[in-house]
N, C-alpha and C positions, 0 to 999 in steps of 0.2 A: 419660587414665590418670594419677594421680599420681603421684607417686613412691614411695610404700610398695606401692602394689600393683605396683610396677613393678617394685621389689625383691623383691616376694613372689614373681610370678612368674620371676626370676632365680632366687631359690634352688631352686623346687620344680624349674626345668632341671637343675641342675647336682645336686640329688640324684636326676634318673633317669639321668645324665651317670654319677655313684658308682655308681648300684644295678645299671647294666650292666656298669659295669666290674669289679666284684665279682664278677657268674655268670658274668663272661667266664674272672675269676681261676680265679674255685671247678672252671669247668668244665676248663680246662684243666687241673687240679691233677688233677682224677679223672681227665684221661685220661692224665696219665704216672702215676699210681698204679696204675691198671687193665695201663697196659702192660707197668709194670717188674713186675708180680703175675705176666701170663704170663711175660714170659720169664725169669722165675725156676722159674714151673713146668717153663718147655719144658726147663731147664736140669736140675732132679731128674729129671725122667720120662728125659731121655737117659742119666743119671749111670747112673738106677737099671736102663736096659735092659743099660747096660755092666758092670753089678754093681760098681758102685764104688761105691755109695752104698745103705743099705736104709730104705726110709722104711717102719714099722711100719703106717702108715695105708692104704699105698699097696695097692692091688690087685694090682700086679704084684708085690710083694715076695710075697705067701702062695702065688704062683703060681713062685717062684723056691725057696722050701723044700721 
């Protein structure tokens, strides 16, 4: 093997090296965006059972009028 192909094959490594480490990034990103989504929901659904909070959208609010 010579040395250009030698170095060809180094980079195409070290970009599936980047391209995992990316879905690794992205995937974790979506799982603290998914999590902090619920527990911001779990946090209006309890406001709004203690009627502190009225979210117009919400099912339970038309059922509290």
């Amino acid at each position: 093997m010579n040395k250009i192909q030698m170095l060809i094959s180094q980079i195409d490594c070290v970009d599936s090296m980047i391209t995992a480490k990316i879905e690794n990034e992205r995937a974790m990103m979506n799982d603290l965006f998914f999590s902090q989504l619920g527990t911001t929901y779990q946090k209006v659904s309890l406001a709004e059972k203690q009627v502190h909070v009225k979210n117009a959208c919400s099912p339970i609010t038309s059922e509290l009028d």
